[in-house]
N, C-alpha and C positions, 0 to 999 in steps of 0.2 A: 325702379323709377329712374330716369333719365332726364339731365337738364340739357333741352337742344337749344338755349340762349334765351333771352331774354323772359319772356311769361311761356312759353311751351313746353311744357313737360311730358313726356312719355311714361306712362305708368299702365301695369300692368299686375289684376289681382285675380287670382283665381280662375285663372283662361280669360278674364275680360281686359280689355285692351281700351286705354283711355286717351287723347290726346288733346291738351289746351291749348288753346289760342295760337294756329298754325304761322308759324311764319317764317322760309325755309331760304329767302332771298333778302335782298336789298327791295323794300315793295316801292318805291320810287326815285327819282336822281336825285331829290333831293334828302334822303334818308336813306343813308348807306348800312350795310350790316357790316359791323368791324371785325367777324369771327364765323369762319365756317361751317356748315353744319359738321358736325363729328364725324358722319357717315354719308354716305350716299344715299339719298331720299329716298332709291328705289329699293332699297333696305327695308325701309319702314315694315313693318307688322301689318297687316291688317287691323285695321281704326271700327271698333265697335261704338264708342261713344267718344262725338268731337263735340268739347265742351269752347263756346265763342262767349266771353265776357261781355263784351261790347262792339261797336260796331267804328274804331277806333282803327286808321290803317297800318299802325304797328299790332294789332291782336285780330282784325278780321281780312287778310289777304286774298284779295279774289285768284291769285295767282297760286298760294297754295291752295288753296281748296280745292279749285279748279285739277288742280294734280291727284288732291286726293280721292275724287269722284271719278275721276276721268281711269282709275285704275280699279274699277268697278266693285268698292269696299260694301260697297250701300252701307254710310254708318246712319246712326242715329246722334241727327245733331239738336244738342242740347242748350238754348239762350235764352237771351230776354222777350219781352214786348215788341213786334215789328220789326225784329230784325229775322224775322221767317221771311216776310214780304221781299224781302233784300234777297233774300236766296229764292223764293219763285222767282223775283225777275232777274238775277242774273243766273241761275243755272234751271230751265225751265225743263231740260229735257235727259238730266243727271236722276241716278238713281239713288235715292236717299230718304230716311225720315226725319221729318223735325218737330221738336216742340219747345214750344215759346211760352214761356213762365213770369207771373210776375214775383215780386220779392213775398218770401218765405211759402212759394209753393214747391211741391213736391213734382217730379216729374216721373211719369208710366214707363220703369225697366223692366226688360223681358227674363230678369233675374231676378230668384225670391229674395237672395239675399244680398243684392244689391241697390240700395238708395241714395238717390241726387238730389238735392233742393237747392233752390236758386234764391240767395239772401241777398239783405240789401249791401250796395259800397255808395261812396262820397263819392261821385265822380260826376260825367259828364256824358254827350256823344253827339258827335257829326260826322258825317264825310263829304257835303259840297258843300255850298253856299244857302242855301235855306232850308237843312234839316236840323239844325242845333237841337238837341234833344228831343228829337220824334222815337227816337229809339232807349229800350230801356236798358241800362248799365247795372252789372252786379255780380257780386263771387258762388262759389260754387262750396258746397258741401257736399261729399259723396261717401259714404256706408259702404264698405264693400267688403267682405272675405274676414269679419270680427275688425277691423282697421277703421279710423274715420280720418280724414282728410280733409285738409279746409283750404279752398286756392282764393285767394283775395281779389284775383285782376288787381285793376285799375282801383285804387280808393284812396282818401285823405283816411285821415285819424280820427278817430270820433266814439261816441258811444255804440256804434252798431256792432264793433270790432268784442268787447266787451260780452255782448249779448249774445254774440255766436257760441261761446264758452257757456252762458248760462242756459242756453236752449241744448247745446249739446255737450255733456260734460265728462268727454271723453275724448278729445283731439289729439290723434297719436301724432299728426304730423301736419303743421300751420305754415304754408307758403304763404309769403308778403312781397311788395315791393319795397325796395329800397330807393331805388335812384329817381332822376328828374325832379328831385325836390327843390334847388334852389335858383332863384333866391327863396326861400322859405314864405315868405310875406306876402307873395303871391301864386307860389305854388301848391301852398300846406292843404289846399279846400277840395285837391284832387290826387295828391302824390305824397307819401308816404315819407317821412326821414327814417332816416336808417334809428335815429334814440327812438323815436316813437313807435316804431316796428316791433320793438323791445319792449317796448310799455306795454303795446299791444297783447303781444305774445304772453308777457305776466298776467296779463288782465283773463287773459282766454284762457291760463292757466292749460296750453298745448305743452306736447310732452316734450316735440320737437319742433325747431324752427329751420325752415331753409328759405333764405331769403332768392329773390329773383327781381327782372326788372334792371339790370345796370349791367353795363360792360358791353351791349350791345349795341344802342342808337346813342347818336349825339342827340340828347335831346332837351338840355336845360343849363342853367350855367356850370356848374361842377364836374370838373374833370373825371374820365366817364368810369375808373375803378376807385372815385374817391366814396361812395357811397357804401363797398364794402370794406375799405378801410376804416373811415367811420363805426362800421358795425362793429368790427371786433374790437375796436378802442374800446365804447360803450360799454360791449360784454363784458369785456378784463375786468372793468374799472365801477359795472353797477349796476349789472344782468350775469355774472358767471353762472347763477343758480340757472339761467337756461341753458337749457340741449339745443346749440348749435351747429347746423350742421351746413357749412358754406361748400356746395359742389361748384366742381370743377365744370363747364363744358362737353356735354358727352359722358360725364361719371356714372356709373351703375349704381344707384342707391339701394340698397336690400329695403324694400317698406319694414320688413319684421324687425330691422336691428337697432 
């Protein structure tokens, strides 16, 4: 597993090759990326399953994608409710399969021992001016190689977080967001704080947490590594009993270890 910055991870189990929420550039002038990809894109692996939380333009970039079809992967991309629609009309003539799930359905892998479900998050989704939540937002749980994995996206705090744990009661390794949370008051109903991530994390009773989500876009008031500073205060001081595991940019994470 590999963190390429903000919610994108590269993971890799049993020959299957996974990648979330692409985003390899600055996707507009006015949202800069602070931190370079680790490697050369053209690096990348081969993308069996490209998992898109939301339809949100720091997590669905038409300019990564765009690369990553354009380099003829044919993956199979895995999201919500009408955010397929968004991929027939902007790539109509890319080779690719998709399917679009509502919360707590299971999606068709071409792998016996590989499973994805598409759970619910706290969140939200647009990208112009009158699609405010035409499209459905939500995390991802994937079964793969004995391992289970939980990616949150985008989400506030709440009882769904809770429930992931007791539907699957085995989560070797619980990614969350941490940052763009303040002011709290107004951002808690879609953006995760670094104590509640930890609450979270106790609640789902995961075995490991790596948190994601910060150090990459200015996107809220809090200075943009204060949210994993926060984290490990929290941990030291009223979460040590979690498995912490804060990467680096680029780090090589062993899933097994």
């Amino acid at each position: 597993m590999i963190w390429l910055g903000h919610t994108t991870f590269l993971f890799r189990i049993n020959g299957v090759t996974f990648l979330t929420d692409p985003i390899f550039e600055s996707p507009h002038l006015f949202l800069k990326r602070n931190h370079d990809l680790p490697f050369n894109k053209e690096s990348l692996p081969k993308i069996d399953y490209l998992l898109i939380s939301h339809d949100h333009r720091d997590h669905l970039d038409k300019k990564s994608i765009r690369f990553i079809l354009n380099r003829g992967d044919n993956p199979t991309i895995l999201t919500g409710l009408n955010i397929d629609k968004w991929f027939e009309s902007n790539f109509k003539s890319a080779n690719y399969s998709i399917q679009a799930a509502g919360w707590y359905q299971q999606y068709q892998t071409k792998e016996n021992d590989t499973n994805v479900y598409y759970l619910p998050a706290r969140h939200w989704s647009k990208r112009g001016m009158f699609d405010t939540n035409k499209r459905l937002w939500g995390s991802f749980l994937i079964e793969a190689g004995n391992k289970t994995i939980y990616f949150s996206g985008d989400t506030g705090y709440g009882s769904h977080l809770k429930e992931v744990g007791e539907l699957f009661k085995n989560i070797d390794i619980a990614i969350l967001g941490i940052g763009a949370y303040q002011p709290e008051w107004f951002m808690e109903a879609n953006h995760i704080s670094p104590l509640n991530a930890l609450r979270a994390i106790h609640e789902m009773n995961a075995q490991k947490f790596i948190p994601m989500h910060y150090g990459m876009f200015d996107l809220s008031d809090e200075p943009i590594l204060e949210p994993v500073e926060s984290l490990i205060k929290f941990h030291a001081t009223e979460f040590s009993h979690i498995n912490l595991s804060v990467l680096k940019v680029g780090e090589n994470h062993l899933i097994n270890s």
